[in-house]
PDB file as gemmi writes it, atoms N, CA and C in Angstrom:
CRYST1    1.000    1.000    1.000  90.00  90.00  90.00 P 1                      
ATOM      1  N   UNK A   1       0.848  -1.187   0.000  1.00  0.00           N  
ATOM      2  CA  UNK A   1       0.000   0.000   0.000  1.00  0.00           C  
ATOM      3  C   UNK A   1       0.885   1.238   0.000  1.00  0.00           C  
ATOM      4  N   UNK A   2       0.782   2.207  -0.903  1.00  0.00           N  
ATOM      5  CA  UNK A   2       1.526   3.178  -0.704  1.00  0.00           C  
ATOM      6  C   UNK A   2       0.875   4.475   0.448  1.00  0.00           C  
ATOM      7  N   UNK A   3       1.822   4.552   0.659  1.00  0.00           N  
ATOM      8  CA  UNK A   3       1.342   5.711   1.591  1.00  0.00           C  
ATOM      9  C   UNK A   3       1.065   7.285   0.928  1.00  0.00           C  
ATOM     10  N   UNK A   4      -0.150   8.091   1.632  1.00  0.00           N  
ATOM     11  CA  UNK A   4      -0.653   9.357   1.039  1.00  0.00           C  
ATOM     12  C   UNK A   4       0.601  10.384   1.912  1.00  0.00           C  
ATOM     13  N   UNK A   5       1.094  11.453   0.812  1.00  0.00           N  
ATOM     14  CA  UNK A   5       2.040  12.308   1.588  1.00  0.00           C  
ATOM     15  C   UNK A   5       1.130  13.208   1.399  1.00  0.00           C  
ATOM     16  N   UNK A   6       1.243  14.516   2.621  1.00  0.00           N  
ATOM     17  CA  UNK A   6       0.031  15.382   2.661  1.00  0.00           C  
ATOM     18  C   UNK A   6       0.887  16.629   2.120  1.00  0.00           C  
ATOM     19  N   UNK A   7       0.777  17.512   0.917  1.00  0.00           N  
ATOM     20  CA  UNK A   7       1.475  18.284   0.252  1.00  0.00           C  
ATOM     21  C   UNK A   7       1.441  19.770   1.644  1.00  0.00           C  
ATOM     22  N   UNK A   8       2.420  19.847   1.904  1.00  0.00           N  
ATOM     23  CA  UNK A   8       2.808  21.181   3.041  1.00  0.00           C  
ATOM     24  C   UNK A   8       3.527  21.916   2.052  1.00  0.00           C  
ATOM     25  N   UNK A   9       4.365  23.327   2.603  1.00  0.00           N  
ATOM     26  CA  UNK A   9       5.091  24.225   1.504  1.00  0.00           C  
ATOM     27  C   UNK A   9       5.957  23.265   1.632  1.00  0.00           C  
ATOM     28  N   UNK A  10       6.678  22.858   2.718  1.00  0.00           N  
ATOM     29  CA  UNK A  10       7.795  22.177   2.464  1.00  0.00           C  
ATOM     30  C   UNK A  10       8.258  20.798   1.756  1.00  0.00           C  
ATOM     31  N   UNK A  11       7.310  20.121   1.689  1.00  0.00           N  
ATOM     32  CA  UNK A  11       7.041  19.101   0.760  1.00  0.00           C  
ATOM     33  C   UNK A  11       6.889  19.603  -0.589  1.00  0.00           C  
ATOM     34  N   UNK A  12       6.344  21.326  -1.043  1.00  0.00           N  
ATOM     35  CA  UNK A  12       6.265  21.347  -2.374  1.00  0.00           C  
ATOM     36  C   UNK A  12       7.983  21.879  -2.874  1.00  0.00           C  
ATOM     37  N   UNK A  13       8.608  22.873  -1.907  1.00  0.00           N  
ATOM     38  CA  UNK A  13       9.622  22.828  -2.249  1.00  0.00           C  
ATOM     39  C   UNK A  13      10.482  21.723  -2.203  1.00  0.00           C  
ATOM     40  N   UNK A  14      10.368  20.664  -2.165  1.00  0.00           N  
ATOM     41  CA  UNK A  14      11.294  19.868  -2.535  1.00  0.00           C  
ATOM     42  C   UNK A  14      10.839  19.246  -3.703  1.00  0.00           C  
ATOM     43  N   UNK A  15       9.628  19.190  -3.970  1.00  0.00           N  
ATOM     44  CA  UNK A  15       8.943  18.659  -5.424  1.00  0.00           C  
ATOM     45  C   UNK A  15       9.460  19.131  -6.591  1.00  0.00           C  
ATOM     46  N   UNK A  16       9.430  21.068  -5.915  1.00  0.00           N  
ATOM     47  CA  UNK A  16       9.871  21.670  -6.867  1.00  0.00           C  
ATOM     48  C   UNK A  16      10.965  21.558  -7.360  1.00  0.00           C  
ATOM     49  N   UNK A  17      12.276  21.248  -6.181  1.00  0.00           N  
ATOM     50  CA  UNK A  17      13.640  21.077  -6.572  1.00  0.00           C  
ATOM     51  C   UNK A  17      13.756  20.188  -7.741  1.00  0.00           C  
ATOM     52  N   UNK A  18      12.881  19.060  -6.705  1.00  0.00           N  
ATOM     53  CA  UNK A  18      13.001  17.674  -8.501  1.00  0.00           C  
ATOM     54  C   UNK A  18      12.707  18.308  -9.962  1.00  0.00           C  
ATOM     55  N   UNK A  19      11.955  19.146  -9.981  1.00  0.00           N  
ATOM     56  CA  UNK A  19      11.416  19.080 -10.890  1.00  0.00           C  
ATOM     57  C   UNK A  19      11.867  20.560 -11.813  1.00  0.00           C  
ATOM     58  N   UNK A  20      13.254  20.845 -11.194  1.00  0.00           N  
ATOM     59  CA  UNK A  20      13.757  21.737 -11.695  1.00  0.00           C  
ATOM     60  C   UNK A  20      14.441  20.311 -13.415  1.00  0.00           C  
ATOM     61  N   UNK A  21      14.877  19.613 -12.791  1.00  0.00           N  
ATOM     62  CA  UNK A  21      15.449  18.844 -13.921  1.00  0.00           C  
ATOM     63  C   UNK A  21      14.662  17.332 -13.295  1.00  0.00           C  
ATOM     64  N   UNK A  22      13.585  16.900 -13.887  1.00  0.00           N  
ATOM     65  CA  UNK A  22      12.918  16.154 -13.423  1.00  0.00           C  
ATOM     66  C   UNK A  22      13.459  14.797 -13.752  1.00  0.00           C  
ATOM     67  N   UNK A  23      14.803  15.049 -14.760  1.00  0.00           N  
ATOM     68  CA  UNK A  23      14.789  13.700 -14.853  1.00  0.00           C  
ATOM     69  C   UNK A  23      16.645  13.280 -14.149  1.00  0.00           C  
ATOM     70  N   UNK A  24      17.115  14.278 -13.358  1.00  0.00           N  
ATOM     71  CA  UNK A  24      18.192  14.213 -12.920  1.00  0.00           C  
ATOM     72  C   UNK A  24      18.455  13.194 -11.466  1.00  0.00           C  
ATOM     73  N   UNK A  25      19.154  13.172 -10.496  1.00  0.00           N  
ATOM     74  CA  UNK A  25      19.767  12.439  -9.669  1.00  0.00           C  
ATOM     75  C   UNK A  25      20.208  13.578  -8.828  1.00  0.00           C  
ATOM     76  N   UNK A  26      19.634  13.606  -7.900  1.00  0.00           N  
ATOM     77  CA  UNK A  26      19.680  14.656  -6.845  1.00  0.00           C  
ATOM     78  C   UNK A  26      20.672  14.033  -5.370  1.00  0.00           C  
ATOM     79  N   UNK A  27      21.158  14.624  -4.611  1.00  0.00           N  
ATOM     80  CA  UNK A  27      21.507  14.054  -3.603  1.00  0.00           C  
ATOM     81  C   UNK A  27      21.537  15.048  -2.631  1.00  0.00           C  
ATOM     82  N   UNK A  28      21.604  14.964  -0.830  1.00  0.00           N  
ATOM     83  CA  UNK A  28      20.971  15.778   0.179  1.00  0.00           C  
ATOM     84  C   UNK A  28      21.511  17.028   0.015  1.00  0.00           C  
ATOM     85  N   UNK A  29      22.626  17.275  -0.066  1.00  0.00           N  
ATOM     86  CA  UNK A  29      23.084  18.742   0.085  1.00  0.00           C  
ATOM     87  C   UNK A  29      22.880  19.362  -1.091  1.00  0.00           C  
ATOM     88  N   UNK A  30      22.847  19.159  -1.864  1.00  0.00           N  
ATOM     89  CA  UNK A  30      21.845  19.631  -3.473  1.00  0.00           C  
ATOM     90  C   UNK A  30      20.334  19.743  -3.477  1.00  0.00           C  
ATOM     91  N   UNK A  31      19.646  18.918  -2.462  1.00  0.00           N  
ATOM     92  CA  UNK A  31      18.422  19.300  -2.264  1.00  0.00           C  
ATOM     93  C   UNK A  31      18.362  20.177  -1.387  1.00  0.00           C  
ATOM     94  N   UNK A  32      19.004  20.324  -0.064  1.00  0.00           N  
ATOM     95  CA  UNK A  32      18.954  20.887   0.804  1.00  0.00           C  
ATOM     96  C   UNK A  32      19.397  22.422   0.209  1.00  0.00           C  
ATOM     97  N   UNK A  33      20.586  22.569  -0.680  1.00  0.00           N  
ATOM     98  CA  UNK A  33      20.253  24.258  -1.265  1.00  0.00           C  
ATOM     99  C   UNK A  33      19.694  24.136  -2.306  1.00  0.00           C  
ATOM    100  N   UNK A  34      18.556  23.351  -3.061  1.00  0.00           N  
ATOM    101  CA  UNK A  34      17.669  23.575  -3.847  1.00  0.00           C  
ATOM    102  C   UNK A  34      16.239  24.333  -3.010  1.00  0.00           C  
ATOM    103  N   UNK A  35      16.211  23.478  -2.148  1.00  0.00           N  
ATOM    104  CA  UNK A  35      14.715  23.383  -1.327  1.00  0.00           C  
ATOM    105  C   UNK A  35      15.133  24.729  -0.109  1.00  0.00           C  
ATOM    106  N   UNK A  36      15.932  25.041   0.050  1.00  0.00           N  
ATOM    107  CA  UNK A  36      16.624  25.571   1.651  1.00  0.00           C  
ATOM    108  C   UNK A  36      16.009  25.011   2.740  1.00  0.00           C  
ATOM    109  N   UNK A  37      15.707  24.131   2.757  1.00  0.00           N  
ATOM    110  CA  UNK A  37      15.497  22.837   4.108  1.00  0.00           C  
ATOM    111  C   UNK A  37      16.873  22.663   4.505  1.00  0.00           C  
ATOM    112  N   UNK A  38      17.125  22.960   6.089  1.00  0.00           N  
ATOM    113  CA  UNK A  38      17.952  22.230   6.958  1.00  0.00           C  
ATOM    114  C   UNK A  38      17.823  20.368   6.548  1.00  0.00           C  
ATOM    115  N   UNK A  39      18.808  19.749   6.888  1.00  0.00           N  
ATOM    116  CA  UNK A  39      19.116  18.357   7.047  1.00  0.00           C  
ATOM    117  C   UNK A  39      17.726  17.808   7.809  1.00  0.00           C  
ATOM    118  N   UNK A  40      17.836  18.456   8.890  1.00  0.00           N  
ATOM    119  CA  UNK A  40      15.974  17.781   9.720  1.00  0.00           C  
ATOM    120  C   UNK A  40      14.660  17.944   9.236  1.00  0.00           C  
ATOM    121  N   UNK A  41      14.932  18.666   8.291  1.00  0.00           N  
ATOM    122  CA  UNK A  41      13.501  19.031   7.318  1.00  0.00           C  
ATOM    123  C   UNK A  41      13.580  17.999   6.500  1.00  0.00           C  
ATOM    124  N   UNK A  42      14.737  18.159   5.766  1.00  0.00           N  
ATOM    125  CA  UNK A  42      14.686  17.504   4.129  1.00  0.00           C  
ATOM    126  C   UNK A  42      14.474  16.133   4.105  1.00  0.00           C  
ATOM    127  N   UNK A  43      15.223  15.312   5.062  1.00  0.00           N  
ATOM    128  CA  UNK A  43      14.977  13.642   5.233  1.00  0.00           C  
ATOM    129  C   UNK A  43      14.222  13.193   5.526  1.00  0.00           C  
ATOM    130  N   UNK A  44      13.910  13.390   6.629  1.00  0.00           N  
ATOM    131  CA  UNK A  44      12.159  13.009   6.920  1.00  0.00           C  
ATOM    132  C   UNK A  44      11.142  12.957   5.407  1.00  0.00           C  
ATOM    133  N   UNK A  45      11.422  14.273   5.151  1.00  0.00           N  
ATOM    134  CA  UNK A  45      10.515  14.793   3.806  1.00  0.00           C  
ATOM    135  C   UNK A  45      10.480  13.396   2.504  1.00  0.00           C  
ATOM    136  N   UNK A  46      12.119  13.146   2.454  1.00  0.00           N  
ATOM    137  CA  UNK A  46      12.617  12.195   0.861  1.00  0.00           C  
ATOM    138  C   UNK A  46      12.219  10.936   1.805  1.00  0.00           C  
ATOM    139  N   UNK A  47      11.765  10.544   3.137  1.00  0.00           N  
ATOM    140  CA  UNK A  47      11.481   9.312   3.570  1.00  0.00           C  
ATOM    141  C   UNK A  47      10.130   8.969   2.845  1.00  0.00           C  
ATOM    142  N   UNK A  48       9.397  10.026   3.418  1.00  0.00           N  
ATOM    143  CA  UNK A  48       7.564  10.126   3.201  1.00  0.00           C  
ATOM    144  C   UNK A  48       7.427  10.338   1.555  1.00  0.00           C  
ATOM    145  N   UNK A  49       8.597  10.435   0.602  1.00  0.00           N  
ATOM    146  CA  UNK A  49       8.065  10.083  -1.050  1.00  0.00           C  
ATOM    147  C   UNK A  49       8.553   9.226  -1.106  1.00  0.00           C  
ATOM    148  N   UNK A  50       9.948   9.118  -0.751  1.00  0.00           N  
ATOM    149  CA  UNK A  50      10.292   7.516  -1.219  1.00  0.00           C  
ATOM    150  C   UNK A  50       8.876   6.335  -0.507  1.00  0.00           C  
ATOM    151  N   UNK A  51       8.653   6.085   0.392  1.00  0.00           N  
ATOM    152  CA  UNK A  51       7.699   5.431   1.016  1.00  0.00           C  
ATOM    153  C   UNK A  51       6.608   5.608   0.047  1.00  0.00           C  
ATOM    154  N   UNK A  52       6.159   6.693  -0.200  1.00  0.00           N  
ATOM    155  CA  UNK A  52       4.775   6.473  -1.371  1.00  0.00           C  
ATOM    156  C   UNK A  52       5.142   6.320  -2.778  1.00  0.00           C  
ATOM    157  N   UNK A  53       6.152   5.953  -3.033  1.00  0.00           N  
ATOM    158  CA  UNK A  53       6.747   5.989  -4.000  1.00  0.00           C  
ATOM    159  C   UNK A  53       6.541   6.746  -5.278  1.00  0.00           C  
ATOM    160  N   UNK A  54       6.867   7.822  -4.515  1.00  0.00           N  
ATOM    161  CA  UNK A  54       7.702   8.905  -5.509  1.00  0.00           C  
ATOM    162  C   UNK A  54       8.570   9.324  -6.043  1.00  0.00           C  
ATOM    163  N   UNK A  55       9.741   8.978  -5.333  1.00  0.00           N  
ATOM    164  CA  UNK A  55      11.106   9.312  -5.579  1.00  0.00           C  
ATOM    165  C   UNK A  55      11.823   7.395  -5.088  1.00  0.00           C  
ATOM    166  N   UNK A  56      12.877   7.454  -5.940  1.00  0.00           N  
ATOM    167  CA  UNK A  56      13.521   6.148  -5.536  1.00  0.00           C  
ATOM    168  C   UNK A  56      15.051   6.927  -4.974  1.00  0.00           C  
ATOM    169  N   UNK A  57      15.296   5.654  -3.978  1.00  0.00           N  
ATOM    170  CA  UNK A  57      16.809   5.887  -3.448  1.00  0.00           C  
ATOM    171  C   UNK A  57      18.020   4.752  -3.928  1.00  0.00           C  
ATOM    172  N   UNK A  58      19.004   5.123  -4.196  1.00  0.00           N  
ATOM    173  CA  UNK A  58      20.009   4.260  -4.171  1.00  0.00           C  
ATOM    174  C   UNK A  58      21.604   4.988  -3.583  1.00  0.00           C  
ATOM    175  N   UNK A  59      22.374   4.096  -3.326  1.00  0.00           N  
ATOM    176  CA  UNK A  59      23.770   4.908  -2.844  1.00  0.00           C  
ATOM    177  C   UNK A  59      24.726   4.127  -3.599  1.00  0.00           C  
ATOM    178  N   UNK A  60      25.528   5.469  -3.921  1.00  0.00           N  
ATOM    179  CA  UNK A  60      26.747   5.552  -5.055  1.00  0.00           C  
ATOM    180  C   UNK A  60      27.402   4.669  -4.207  1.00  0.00           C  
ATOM    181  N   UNK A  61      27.843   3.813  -5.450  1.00  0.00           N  
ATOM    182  CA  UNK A  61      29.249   2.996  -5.509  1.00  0.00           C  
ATOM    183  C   UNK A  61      30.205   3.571  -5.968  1.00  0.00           C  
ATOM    184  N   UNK A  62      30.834   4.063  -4.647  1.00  0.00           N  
ATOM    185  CA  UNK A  62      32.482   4.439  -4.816  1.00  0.00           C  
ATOM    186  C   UNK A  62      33.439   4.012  -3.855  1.00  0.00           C  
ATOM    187  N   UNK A  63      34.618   4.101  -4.095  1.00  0.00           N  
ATOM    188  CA  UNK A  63      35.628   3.974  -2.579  1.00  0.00           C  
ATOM    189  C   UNK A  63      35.814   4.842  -1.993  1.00  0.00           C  
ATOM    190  N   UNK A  64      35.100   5.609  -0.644  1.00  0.00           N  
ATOM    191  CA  UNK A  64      35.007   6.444   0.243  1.00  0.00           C  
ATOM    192  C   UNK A  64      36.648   7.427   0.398  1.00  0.00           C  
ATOM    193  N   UNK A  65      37.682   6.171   0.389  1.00  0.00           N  
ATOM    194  CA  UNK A  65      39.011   6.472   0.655  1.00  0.00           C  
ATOM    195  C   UNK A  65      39.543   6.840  -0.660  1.00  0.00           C  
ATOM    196  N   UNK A  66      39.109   6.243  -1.424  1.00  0.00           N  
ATOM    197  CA  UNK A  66      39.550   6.874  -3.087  1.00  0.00           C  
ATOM    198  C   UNK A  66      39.456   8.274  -3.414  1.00  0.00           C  
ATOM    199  N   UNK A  67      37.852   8.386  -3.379  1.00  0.00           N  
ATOM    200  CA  UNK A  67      37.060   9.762  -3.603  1.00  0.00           C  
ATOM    201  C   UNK A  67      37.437  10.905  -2.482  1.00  0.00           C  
ATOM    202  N   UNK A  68      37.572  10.654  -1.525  1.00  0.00           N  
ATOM    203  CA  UNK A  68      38.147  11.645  -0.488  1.00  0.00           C  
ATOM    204  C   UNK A  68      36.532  12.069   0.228  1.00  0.00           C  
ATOM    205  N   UNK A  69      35.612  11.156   0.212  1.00  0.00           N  
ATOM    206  CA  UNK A  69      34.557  11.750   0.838  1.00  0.00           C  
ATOM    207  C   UNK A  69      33.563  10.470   1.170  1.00  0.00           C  
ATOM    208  N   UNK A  70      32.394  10.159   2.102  1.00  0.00           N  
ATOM    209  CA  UNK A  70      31.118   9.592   2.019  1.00  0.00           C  
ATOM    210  C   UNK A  70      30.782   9.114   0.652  1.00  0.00           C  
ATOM    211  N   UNK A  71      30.525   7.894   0.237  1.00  0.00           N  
ATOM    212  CA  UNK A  71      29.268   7.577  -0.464  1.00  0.00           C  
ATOM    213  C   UNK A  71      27.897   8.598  -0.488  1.00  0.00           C  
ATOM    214  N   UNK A  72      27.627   9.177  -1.414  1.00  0.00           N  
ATOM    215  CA  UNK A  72      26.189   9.914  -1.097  1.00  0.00           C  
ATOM    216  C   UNK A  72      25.007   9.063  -1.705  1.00  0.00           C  
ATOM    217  N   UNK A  73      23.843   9.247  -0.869  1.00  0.00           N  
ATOM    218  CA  UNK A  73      22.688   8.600  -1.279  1.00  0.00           C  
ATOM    219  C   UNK A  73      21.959   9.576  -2.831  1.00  0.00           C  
ATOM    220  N   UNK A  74      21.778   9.139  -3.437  1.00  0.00           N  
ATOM    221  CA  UNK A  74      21.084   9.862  -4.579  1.00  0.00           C  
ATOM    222  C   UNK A  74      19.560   9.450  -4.598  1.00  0.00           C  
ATOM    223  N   UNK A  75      18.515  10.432  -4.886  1.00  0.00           N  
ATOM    224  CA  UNK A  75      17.667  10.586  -5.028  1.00  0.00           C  
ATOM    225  C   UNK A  75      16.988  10.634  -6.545  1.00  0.00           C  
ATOM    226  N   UNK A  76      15.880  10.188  -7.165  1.00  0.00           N  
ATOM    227  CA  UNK A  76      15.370  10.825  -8.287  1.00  0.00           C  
ATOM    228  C   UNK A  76      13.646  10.122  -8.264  1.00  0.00           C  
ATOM    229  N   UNK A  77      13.127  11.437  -9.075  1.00  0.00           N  
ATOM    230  CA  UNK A  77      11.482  10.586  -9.386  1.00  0.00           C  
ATOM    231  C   UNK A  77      11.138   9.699  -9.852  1.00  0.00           C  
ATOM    232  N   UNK A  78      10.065   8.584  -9.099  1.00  0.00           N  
ATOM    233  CA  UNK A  78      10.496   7.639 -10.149  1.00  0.00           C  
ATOM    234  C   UNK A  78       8.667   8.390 -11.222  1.00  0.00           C  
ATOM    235  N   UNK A  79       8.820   7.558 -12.140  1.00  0.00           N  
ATOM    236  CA  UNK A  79       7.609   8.194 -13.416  1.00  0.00           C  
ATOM    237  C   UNK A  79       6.492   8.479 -12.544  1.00  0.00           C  
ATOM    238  N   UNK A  80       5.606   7.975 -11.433  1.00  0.00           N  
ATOM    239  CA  UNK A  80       4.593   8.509 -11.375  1.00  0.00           C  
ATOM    240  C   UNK A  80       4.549   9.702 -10.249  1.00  0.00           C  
ATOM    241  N   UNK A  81       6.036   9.753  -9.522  1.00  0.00           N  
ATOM    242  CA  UNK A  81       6.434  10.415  -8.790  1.00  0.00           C  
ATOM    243  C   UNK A  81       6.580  11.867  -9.889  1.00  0.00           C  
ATOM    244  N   UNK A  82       6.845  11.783 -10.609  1.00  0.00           N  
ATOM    245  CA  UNK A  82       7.178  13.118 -11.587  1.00  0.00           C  
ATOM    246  C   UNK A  82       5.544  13.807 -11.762  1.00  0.00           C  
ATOM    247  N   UNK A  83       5.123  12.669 -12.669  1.00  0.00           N  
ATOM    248  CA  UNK A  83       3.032  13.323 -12.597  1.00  0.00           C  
ATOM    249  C   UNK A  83       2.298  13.822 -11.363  1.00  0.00           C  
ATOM    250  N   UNK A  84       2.821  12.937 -10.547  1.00  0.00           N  
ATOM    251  CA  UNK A  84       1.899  13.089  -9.256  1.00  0.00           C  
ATOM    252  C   UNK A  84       2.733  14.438  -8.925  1.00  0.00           C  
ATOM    253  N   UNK A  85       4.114  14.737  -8.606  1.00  0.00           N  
ATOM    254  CA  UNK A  85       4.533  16.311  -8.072  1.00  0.00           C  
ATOM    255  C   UNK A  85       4.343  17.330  -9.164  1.00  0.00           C  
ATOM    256  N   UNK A  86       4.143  17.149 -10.575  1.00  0.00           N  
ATOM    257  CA  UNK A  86       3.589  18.803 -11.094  1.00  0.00           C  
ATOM    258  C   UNK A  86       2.591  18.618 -11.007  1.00  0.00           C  
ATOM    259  N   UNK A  87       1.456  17.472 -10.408  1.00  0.00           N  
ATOM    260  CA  UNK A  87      -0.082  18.480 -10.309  1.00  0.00           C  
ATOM    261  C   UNK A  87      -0.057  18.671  -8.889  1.00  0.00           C  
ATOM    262  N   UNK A  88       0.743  17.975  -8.059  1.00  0.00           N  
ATOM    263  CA  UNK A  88       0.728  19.004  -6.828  1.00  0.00           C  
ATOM    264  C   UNK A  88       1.002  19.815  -6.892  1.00  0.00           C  
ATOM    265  N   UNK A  89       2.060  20.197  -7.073  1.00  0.00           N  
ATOM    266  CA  UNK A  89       2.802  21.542  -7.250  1.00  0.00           C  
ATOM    267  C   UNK A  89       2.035  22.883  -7.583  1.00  0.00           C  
ATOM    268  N   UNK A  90       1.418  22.268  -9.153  1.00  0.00           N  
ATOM    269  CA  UNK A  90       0.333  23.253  -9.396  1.00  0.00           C  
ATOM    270  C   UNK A  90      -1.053  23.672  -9.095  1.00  0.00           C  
ATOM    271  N   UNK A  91      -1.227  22.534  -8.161  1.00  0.00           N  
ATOM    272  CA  UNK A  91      -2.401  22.783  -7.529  1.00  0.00           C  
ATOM    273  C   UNK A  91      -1.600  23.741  -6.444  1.00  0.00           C  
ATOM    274  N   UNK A  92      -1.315  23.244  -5.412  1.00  0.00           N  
ATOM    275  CA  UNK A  92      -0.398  24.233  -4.023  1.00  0.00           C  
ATOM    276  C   UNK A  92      -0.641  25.578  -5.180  1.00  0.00           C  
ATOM    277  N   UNK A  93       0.165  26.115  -6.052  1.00  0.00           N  
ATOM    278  CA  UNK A  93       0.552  27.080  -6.537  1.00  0.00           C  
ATOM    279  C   UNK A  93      -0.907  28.090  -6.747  1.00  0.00           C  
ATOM    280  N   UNK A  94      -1.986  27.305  -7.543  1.00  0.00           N  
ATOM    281  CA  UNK A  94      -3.365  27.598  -7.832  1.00  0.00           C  
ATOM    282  C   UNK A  94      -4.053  28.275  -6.367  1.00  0.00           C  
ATOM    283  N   UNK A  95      -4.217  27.261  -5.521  1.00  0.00           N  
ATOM    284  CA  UNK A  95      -4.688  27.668  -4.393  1.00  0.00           C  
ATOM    285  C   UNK A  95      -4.267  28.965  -3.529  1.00  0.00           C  
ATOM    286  N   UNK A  96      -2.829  28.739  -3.429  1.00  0.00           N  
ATOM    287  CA  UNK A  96      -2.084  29.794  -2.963  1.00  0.00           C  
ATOM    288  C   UNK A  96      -2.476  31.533  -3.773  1.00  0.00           C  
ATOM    289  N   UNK A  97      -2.512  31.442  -4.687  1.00  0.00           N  
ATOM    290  CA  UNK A  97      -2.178  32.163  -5.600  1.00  0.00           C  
ATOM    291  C   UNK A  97      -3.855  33.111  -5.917  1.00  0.00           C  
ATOM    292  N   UNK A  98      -4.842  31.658  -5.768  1.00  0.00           N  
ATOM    293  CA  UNK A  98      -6.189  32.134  -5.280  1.00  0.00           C  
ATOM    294  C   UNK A  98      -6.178  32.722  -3.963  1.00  0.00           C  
ATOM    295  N   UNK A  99      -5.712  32.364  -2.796  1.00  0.00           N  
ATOM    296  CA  UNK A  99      -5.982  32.658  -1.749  1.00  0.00           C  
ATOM    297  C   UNK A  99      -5.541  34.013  -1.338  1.00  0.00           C  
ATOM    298  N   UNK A 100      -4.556  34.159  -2.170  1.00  0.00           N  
ATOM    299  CA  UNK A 100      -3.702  35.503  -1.876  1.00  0.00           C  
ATOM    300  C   UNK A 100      -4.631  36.870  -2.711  1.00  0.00           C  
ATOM    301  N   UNK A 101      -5.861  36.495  -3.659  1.00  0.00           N  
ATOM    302  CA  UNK A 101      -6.182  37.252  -4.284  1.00  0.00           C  
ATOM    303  C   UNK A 101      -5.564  37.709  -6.080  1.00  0.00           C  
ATOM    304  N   UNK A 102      -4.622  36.559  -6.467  1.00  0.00           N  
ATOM    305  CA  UNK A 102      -4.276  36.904  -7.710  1.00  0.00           C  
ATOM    306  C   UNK A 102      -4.694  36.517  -9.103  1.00  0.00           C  
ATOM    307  N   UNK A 103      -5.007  37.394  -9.517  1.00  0.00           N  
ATOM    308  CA  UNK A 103      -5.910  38.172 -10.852  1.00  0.00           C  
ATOM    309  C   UNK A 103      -6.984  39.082 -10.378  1.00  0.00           C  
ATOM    310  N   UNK A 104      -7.410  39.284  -9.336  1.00  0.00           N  
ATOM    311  CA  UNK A 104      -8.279  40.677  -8.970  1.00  0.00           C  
ATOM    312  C   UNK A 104      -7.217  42.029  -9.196  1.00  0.00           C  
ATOM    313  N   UNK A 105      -8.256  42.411 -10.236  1.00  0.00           N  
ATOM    314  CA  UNK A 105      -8.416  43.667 -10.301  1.00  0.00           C  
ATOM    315  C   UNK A 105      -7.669  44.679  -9.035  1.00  0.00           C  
ATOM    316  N   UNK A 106      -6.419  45.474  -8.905  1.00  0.00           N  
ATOM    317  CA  UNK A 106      -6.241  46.230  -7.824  1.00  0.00           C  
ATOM    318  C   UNK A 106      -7.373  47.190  -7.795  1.00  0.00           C  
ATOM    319  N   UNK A 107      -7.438  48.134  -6.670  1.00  0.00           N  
ATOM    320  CA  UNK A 107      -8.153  48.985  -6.869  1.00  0.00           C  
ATOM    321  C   UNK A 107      -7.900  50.369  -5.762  1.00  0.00           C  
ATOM    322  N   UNK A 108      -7.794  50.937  -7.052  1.00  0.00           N  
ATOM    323  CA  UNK A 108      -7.121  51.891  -6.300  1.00  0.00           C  
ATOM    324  C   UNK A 108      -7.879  52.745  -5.282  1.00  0.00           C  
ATOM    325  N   UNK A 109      -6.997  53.133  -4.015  1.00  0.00           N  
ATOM    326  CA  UNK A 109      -8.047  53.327  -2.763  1.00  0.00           C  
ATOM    327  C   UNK A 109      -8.514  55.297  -3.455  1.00  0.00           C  
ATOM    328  N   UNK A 110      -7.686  55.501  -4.272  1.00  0.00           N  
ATOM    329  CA  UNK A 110      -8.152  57.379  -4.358  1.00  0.00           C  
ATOM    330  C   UNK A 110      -9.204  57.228  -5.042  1.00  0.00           C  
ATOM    331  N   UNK A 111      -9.931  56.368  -5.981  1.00  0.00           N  
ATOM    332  CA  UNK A 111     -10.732  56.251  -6.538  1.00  0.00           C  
ATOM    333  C   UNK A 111     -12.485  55.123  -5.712  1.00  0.00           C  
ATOM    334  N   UNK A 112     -11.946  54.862  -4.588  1.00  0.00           N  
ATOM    335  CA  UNK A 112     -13.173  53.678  -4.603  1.00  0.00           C  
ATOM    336  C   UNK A 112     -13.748  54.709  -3.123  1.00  0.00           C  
TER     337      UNK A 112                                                      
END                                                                             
C-alpha cells in the first residue's frame, strides 16, 4: 500500500527542486540548497516520497578512501512520482495564488 504524503510548503519545495530537472539524480546537500530545508527538514521529507513511491533511493558505488569523501545517497522521481509532483505543485501554486487574491483587479483606494 503506498502511503498518502500530505502536500505542506515544504514538501512542495522539494517537489519543486526535482522538478527543476525532473529527470536528474539529486543528492541531500543539493536538495537541501535547492529546497533551503535544513538536514531535519529535508529527510524526513525524501522518507515520506520515497515510502509512497515517488522518488527512488540508491547509494553511489564508490571507494570512500579513493574519492576523499562519504558515499552519497542519490535521489530521483520515479515516473509517477514526476506526474503526481507537477499536479501538486500546481495545484499548491493555484490555491495559494487564489488565496492571496491573484488576478483581482487592484483597486485603487483614491478612486473607490
Amino acid at each position: 500500500m503506498v502511503n498518502p504524503v500530505r502536500i505542506t510548503a515544504a514538501v512542495s519545495k522539494v517537489l519543486a527542486a526535482f522538478l527543476e530537472d525532473p529527470e536528474a539524480v539529486r543528492y541531500g546537500l543539493d536538495l537541501m540548497r535547492a529546497s533551503g530545508h535544513p538536514s531535519g527538514t529535508l529527510y524526513p521529507i525524501l522518507v515520506r516520497l520515497q515510502n509512497a513511491g515517488w522518488i527512488e533511493a540508491y547509494w553511489e558505488e564508490i571507494d570512500p578512501v579513493a574519492a576523499g569523501r562519504p558515499a552519497r545517497r542519490y535521489y530521483r522521481l520515479t515516473p509517477d512520482g514526476r506526474v503526481t509532483a507537477q499536479t501538486e505543485v500546481a495545484a499548491l501554486r493555484a490555491q495559494l495564488n487564489h488565496s492571496l487574491g491573484a488576478g483581482k483587479p487592484a483597486t485603487d483606494p483614491r478612486t473607490a
